[in-house]
C-alpha positions in Angstrom: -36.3 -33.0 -49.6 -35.2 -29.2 -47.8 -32.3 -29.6 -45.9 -32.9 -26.9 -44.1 -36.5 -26.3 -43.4 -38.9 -27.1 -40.7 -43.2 -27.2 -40.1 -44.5 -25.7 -37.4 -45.4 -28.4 -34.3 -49.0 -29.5 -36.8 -50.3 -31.0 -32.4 -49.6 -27.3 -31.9 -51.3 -26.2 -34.9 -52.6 -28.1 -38.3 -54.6 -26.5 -41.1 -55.8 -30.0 -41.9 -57.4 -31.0 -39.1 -61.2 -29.8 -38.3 -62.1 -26.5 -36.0 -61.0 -26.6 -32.4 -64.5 -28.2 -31.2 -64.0 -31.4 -33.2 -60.0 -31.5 -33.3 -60.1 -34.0 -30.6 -62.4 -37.3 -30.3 -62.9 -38.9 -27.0 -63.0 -42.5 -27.0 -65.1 -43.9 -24.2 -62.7 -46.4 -22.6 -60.0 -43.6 -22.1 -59.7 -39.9 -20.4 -57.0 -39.0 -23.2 -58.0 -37.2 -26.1 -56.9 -38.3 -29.3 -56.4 -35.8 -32.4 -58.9 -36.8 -35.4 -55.7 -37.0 -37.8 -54.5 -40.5 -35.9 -58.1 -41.9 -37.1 -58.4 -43.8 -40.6 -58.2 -41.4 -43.4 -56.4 -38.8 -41.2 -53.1 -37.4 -42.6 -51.4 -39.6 -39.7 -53.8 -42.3 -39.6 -52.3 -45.3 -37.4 -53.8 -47.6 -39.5 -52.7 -46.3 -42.8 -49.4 -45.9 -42.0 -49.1 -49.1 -40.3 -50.6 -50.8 -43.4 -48.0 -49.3 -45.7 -45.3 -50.2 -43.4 -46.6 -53.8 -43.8 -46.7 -53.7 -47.5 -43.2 -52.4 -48.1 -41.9 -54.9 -45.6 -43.7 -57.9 -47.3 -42.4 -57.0 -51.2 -39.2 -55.9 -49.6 -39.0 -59.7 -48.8 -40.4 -61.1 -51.7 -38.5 -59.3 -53.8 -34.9 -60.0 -51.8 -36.1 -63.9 -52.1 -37.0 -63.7 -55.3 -33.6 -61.8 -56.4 -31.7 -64.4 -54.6 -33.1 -67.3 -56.1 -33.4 -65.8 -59.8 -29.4 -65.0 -59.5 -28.8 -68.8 -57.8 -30.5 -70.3 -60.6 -28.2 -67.8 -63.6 -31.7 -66.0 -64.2 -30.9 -62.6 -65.8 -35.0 -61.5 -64.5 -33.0 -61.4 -60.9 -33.4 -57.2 -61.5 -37.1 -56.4 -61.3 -38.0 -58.0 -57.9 -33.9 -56.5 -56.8 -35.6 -52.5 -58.2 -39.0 -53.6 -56.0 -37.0 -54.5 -53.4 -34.3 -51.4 -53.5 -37.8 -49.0 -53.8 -39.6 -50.7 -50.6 -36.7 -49.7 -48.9 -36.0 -46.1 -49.6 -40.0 -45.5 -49.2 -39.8 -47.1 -45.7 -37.1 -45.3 -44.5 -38.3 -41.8 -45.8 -41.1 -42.6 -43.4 -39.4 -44.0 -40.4 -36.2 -41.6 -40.3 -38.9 -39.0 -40.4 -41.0 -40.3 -37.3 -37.7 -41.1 -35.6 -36.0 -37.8 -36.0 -38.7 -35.1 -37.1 -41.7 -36.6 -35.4 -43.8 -33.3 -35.5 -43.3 -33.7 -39.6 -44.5 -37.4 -39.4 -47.5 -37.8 -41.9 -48.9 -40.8 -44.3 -47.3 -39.1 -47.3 -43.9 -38.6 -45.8 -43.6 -42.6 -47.0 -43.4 -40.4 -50.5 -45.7 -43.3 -52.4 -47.7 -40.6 -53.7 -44.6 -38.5 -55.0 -46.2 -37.5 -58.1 -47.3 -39.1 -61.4 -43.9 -38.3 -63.3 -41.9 -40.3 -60.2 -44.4 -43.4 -60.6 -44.5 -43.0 -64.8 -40.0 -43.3 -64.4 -39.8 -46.4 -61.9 -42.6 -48.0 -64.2 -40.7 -47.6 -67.3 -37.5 -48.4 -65.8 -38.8 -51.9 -64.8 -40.6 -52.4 -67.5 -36.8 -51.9 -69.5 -35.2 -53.8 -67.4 -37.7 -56.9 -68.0 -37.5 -56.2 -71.4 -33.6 -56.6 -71.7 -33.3 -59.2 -69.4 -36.1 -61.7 -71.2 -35.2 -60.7 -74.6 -31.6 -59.7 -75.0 -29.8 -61.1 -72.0 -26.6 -61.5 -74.8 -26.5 -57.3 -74.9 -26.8 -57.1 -71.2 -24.3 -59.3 -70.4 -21.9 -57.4 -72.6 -23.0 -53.8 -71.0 -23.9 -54.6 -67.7 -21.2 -57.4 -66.4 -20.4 -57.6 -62.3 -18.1 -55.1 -61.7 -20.6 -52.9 -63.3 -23.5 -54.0 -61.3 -21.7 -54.0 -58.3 -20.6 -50.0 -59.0 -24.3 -49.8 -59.1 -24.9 -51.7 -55.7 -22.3 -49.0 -54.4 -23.8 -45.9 -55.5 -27.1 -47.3 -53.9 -25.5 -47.6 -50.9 -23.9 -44.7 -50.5 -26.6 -42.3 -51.9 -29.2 -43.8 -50.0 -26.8 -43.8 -46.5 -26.2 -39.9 -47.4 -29.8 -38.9 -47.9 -31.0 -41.3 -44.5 -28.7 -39.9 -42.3 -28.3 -36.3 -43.5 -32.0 -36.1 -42.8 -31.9 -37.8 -39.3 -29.0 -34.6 -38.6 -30.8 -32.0 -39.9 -33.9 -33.1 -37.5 -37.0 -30.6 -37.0 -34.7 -28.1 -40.2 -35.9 -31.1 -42.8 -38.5 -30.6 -44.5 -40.2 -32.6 -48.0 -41.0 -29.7 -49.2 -39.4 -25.9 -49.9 -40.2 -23.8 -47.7 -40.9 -20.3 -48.4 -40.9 -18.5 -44.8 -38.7 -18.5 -42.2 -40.3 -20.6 -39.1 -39.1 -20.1 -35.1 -36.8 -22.2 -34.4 -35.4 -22.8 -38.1 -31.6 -23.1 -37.7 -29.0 -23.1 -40.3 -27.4 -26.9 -39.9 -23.5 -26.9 -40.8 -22.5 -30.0 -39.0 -21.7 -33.2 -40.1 -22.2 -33.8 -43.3 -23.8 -30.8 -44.0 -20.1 -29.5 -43.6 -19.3 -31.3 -46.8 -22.7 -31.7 -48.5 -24.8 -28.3 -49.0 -27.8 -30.0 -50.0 -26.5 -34.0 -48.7 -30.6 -35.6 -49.1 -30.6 -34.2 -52.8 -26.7 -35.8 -53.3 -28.2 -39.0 -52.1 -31.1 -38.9 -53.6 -29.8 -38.5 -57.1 -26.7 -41.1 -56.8 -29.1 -43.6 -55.3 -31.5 -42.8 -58.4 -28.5 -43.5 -61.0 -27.1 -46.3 -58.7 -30.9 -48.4 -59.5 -30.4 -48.1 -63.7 -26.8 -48.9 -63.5 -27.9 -51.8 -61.2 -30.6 -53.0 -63.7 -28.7 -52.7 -67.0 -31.0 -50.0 -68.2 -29.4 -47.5 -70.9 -32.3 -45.5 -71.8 -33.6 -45.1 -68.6 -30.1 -44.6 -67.1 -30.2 -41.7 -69.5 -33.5 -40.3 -68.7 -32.8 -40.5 -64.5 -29.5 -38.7 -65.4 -31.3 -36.1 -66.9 -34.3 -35.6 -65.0 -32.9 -35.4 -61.9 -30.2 -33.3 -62.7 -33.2 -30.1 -64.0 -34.9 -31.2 -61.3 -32.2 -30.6 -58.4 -30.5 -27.8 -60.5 -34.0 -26.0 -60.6 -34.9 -26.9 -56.5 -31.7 -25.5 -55.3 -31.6 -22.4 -57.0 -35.2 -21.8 -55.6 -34.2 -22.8 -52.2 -31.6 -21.2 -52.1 -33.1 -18.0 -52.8 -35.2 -18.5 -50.0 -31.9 -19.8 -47.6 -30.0 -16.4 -48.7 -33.3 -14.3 -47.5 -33.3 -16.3 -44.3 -29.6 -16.3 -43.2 -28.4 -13.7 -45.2 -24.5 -13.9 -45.1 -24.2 -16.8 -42.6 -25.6 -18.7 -45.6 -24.0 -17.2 -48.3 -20.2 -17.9 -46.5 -22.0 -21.4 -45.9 -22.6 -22.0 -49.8 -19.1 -20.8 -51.1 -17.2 -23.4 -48.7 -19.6 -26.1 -49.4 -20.7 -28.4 -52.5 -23.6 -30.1 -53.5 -21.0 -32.5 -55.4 -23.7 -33.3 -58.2 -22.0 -32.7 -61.6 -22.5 -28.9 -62.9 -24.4 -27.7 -60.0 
């Protein structure tokens, strides 16, 4: 989630592919060598990214249809298939503004669905809540969660997850999933666009989008538990990368950080 880093080109040089001698397989039918990482079980396999591109797509759908017809028919159980549907489309997109706009950083885990077992062990509470209320106390969460609260929700979604898309597609080669710790050639210092209003705009987006999806499904306890989490979480990554941001641009970044915010509360 960096704002600010970058890998070096991994077609230039990749510490996951195999020696030099067997980097490259020849198919038969074609003078072009083609890097062993493109194969199946490479980190950019073809054919698992294209699966999990298909996948997302088809419960995106399912869950759109199935959030439409649930809300037409006054079905409070509309919210789990909208949260499938909301998740298919942030994983998609961390993959595809990626491959658009940082190609070199394009690998099957930059679609994030392997983000750790804390990430996985939140959305599946948070659905499982949000069944829970909607089967068995749709009374209560028709009192706490009416329309103009689920369409604050909707907003937030929107807006956090239009932030942290295009602030990545700015930033370019500088974004990076991860923190980086040293300083690579050709790492620049992005100030434009939103960065100009948004130190650290992916982590802004990420955590308004995150709070956007509880408000969305009614969900108190998880609400809570996003609220926190994410706020530690970003509090902790920014103060580490940051560190590292200082060490790189010295006072360029410095100036940079006391004009800017990261406009998440107490941060």
């Amino acid at each position: 989630m960096n704002g600010h880093s970058r890998r070096h080109n991994p077609l230039e040089e990749d510490k996951d592919l195999p020696t030099k001698s067997s980097t490259f397989t020849v198919h038969s039918s074609t003078k072009y060598p083609i890097p062993i990482a493109f194969y199946p079980n490479g980190n950019r396999s073809l054919s698992g990214i294209a699966l999990r591109a298909f996948w997302l797509g088809v419960f995106f759908v399912l869950g759109l249809t199935l959030t439409v017809f649930l809300s037409l028919s006054h079905s409070r159980l509309w919210r789990p298939p909208f949260f499938v549907s909301t998740l298919c489309l942030f994983h998609f997109l961390e993959f595809w503004i990626t491959a658009e706009y940082n190609t070199p950083s394009a690998y099957v885990s930059s679609f994030l669905l392997t983000n750790g077992s804390r990430y996985r062990q939140a959305h599946t509470f948070a659905f499982l809540e949000t069944i829970i209320t909607s089967y068995f106390f749709p009374g209560w969460q028709a009192r706490v969660n009416p329309p103009s609260v689920i369409a604050l929700g909707i907003f937030m979604i929107v807006v956090g997850q239009t932030v942290r898309s295009w602030a990545m597609a700015q930033a370019g080669t500088n974004f990076n999933h991860q923190v980086q710790s040293e300083k690579n050639e050709g790492h620049e210092l992005v100030t434009r666009g939103l960065y100009a209003w948004f130190r650290h705009p992916s982590y802004f987006g990420f955590f308004w989008w995150g709070l956007g999806t509880q408000v969305v499904l009614g969900n108190a306890v998880s609400f809570i538990g996003y609220a926190v989490v994410l706020w530690y979480f970003f509090k902790t990554r920014i103060e580490h990368e940051e560190k590292h941001l200082v060490e790189f641009f010295g006072k360029d970044y410095e100036d940079y950080r006391a004009r800017t915010r990261v406009w998440i509360p107490f941060i």
